[in-house]
N, C-alpha and C positions, 0 to 999 in steps of 0.2 A: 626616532621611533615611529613608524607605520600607524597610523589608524585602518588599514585595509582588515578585511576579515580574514579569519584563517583559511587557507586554502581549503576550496571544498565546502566551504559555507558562505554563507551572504547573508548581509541584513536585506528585509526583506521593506518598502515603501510603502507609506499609509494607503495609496492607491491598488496594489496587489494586493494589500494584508486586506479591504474591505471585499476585494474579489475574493480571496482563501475563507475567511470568514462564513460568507452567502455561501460556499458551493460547501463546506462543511457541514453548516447547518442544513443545506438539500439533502446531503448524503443521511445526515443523522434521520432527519424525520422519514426518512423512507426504512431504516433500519428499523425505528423503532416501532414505525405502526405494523411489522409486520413479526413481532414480540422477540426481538433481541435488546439485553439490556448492555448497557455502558458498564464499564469497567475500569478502575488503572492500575496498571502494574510498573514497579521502578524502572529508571532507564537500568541502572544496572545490577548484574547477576552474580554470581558466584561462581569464578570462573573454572571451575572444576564444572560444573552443569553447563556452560556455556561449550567445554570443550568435546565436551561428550555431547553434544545434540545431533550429530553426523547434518549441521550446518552445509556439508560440501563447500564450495571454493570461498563463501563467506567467512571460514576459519580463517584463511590466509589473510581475509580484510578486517580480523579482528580488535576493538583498540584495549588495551589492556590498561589497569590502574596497580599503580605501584603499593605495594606495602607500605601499613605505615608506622614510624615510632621504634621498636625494638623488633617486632616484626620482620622489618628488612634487614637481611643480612647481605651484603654484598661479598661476593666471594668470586674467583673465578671459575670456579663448576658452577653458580648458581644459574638454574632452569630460569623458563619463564613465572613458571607454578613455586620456585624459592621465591622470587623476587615479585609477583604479584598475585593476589588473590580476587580478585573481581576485574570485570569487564563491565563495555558497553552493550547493549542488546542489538542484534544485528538483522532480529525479527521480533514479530509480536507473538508467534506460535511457540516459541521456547517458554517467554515469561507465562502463557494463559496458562500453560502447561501446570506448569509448576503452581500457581496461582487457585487451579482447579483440584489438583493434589491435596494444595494445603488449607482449601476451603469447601471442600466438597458436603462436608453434613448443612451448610448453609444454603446449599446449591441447588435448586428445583434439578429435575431427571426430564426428557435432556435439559441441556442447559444453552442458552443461544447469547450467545455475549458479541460487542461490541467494543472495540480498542481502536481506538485513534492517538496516534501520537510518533514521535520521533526517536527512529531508530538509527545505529551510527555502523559505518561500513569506511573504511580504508580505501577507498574505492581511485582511481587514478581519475583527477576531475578533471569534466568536458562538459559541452554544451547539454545541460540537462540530468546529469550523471552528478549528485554528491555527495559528501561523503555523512550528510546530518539530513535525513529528510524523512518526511511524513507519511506515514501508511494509515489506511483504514480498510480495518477487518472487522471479518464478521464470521464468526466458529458458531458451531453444534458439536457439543458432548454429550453424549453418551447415545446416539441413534446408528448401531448398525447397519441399519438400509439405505438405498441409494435414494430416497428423500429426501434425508439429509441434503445432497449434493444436487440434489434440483430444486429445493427451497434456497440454497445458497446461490445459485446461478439466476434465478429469476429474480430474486431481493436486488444480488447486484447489476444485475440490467437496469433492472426499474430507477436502481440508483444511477444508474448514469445516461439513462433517457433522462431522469430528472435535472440531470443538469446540462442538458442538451447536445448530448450525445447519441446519434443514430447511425445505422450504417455498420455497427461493430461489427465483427465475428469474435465467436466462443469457440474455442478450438478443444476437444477435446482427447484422453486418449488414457489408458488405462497402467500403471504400473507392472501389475503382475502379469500380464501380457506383454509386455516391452522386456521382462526378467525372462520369462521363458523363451523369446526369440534371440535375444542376447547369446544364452545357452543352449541352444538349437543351431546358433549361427559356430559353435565351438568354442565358444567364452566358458570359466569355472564361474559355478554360482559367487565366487570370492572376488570375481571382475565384474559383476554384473555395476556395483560402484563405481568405480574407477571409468567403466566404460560410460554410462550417463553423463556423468560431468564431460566427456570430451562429445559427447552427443547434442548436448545442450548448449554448443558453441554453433551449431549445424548456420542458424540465423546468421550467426557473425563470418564466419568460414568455411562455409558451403560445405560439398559433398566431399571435393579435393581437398578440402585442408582439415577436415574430422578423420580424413584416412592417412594423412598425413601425421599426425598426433596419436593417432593409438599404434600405426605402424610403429613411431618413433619412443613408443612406451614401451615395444619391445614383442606386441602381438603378432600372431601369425596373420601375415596377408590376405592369404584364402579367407580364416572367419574372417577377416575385416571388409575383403570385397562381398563377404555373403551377407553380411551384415548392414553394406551400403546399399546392397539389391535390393533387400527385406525394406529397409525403413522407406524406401523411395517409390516399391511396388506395391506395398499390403495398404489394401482400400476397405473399408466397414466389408464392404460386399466379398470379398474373397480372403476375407480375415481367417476363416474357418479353415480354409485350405493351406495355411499357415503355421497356428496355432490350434491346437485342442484343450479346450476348455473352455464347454458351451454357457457353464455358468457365468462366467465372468464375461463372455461375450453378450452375453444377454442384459446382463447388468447393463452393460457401454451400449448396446441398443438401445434400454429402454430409456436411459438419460438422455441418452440423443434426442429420443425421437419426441419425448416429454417436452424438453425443453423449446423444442423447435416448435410445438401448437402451442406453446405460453407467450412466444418471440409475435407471431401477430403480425409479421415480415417484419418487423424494427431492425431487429438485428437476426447475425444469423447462427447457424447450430453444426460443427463441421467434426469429424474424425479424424486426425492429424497423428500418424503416427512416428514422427519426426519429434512431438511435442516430450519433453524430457521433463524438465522442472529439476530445478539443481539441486533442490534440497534431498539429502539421501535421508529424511526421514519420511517421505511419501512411499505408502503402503499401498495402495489403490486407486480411483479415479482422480487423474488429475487436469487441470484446465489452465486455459490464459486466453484473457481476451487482444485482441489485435485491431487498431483502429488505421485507416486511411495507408497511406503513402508511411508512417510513422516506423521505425524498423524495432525497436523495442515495444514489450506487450504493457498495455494500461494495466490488466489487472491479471493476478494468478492465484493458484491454491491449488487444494488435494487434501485428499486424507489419509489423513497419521496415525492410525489405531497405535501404534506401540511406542509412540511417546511419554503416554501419561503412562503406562506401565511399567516406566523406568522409576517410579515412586510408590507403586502400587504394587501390590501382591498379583495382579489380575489386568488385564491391558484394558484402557479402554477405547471406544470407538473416538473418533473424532474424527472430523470434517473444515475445514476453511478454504474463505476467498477473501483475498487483499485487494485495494484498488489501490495504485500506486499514484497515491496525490499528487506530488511535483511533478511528475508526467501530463497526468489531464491539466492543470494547471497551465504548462508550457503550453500545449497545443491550444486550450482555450484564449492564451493570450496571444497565439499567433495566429490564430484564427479570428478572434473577434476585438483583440485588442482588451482594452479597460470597456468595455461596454459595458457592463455591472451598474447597474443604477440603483441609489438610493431607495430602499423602500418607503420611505416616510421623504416628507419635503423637506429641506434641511435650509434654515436661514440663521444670517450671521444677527446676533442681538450686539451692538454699541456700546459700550460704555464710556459717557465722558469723565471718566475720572473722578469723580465725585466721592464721599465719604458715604456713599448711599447704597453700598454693594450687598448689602441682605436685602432690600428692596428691588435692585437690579435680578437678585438671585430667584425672587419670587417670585418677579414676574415675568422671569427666562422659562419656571415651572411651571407659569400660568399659559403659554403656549403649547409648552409641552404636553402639556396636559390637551391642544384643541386636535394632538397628532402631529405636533414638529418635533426635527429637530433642532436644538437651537445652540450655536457656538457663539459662546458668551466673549467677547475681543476688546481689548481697553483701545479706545477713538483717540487718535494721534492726531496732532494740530494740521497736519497734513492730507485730510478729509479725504477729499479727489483723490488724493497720488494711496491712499490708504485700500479704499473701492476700488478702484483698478485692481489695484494687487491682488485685490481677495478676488475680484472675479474670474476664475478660474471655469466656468459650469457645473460646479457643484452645488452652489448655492442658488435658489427660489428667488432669492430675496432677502431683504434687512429692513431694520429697524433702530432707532437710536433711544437708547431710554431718556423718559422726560419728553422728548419732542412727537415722536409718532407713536400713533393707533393702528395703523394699517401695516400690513408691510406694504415697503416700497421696493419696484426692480430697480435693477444695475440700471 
């Protein structure tokens, strides 16, 4: 029998878990001082609502939970939908969704919520890529203007200057402008789906292997090279001469141009209109950020007006951006290693074994209490070879109860 993790997960060592911890709690306080509150919604869904989210290629990576009890019928016609009714969540925008649906008379107008946590993807695992891992978002419901989307893009800067990240780019680029060039290029509004998902590989498979893939879907070659012109030629500056539709171009201006005097040269502010976003429920502007030499984006989002109006009489607005934790995470540790240090001073307290351990306990607390940390350890007859071991650099220093007042170094 294996003790390994299941493919596509890992247990995670007390040395990263205090580095994920610190950059958690960075992200959180910059979320919140700028009034989004925290949220949690189950890992999993009702896979009828999971299957209907127009997720794009994340359906395929879906993990599905069996029936259970009388429920399950096995048969050999039985569907996926015979044989199971709930899923894992494969994003945090589906559950807020539904969550915002079913608790909206509690809900302030808009509403700016906060989700962190782990969502499960089917994913084929590699260096970085898997299939159980952590995101943190941050939505606006119910704000129709493009506020909304430059409060989101400046929170998540700041959140990631705060954990020292500089240098990014925000890539941005608009939906309904990418739908009407689609169909300009001689796509039916009914491919405009189908044609994003193979667009959104562009990063992984260039210009030759995106035309490769819709050619082999069956489309005509002309739209497809007029389509590879469009997405490689059209610049902010001669978008116009493109597409027509000054409003929406003005929108993606003024987000631009907004965000770029918040940025303060940190980071930077770019019109990409290659940028897809795979999820086929983005309605409007949508984003990802882009760090160093790294070929996948740290963070992404857009907004969904017509999400929440799959429960609703009435669609509403909505807006998000995710930072994709185990990504910064990777980079930070191959960039700085464990460098994370203890906020507080952390020393090991002794015990020599003694029947005295509420006394030990107290006055582990009575440090505690002067701003330590203090890891309470039972003293093995082997004192020296004991200190060694524990000296690792993490510890300030020790003490032995009954014997020292001070602490003492290694």
């Amino acid at each position: 029998m294996s003790s390994k993790a299941v493919r596509g997960t890992r247990d995670i060592l007390p040395d990263e878990m205090k580095i994920r911890d610190q950059l958690e709690q960075q992200i959180l306080e910059v979320y919140r001082t700028h009034g989004f509150s925290r949220i949690e919604t189950p890992v999993m869904e009702n896979l009828e609502l999971l299957l209907g989210s127009e997720g794009g290629e994340n359906l395929k990576m879906l993990f599905t939970i069996l029936k259970r009890g009388e429920k399950l019928e096995l048969t050999p016609e039985a569907s996926v939908l015979d044989l199971c009714d709930m899923g894992l969540r494969f994003d945090l925008t589906l559950p807020l969704s539904r969550f915002y649906s079913n608790n909206k008379e509690t809900l302030e107008g808009p509403f700016k919520a906060i989700q962190i946590g782990n969502v499960f993807r089917a994913e084929r695992p590699q260096k970085g890529r898997y299939r159980s891992f952590k995101q943190c978002d941050i939505d606006i419901i119910g704000d129709p203007t493009v506020n909304a989307e430059i409060e989101l893009m400046d929170t998540t800067a700041k959140a990631l200057l705060a954990i020292g990240f500089k240098g990014f780019t925000i890539k941005v680029n608009h939906r309904k402008l990418l739908g009407a060039m689609i169909q300009k290029s001689g796509f039916s509004a009914d491919a405009v789906g189908t044609i994003c998902i193979s667009l959104d590989k562009m990063d992984k498979i260039g210009v030759a292997g995106v035309t490769r893939e819709l050619i082999s879907k069956g489309h005509d070659s002309n739209a497809v090279d007029k389509l590879m012109t469009c997405v490689t030629t059209i610049t902010l500056e001669n978008l116009e001469q493109w597409v027509e539709d000054p409003e929406t171009i003005e929108a993606l201006v003024t987000v631009i141009n907004t965000v770029k005097v918040l940025a303060k040269n940190n980071f930077e502010v770019v019109f990409d209109f290659s940028l897809i976003r795979g999820m086929g429920y983005y309605t409007g502007l949508i984003f990802e950020v882009s760090y160093g030499p790294y070929g996948s984006a740290i963070a992404g989002g857009g907004r969904y007006d017509n999400m929440i109006g799959r429960y609703e009489k009435t669609s509403v607005p909505a807006v998000g951006f995710s930072i994709g934790f185990e990504r910064i995470i990777n980079i930070l540790m191959d960039e700085k290693g464990d460098a994370v240090q203890d906020e507080k001073a952390v020393i090991l307290f002794y015990e020599p074994q003694t029947d005295k351990l509420a006394e030990v306990i107290a006055l582990g607390d009575a440090w505690r209490k002067k701003g330590y940390v203090v890891n309470l350890m039972a003293m093995k007859k082997k004192f020296g070879k004991q200190i060694a071991a524990n000296d690792k650099g993490r510890y300030q220093g020790f003490l032995v109860f009954g014997r020292d007042e001070e602490i003492k170094n290694f």
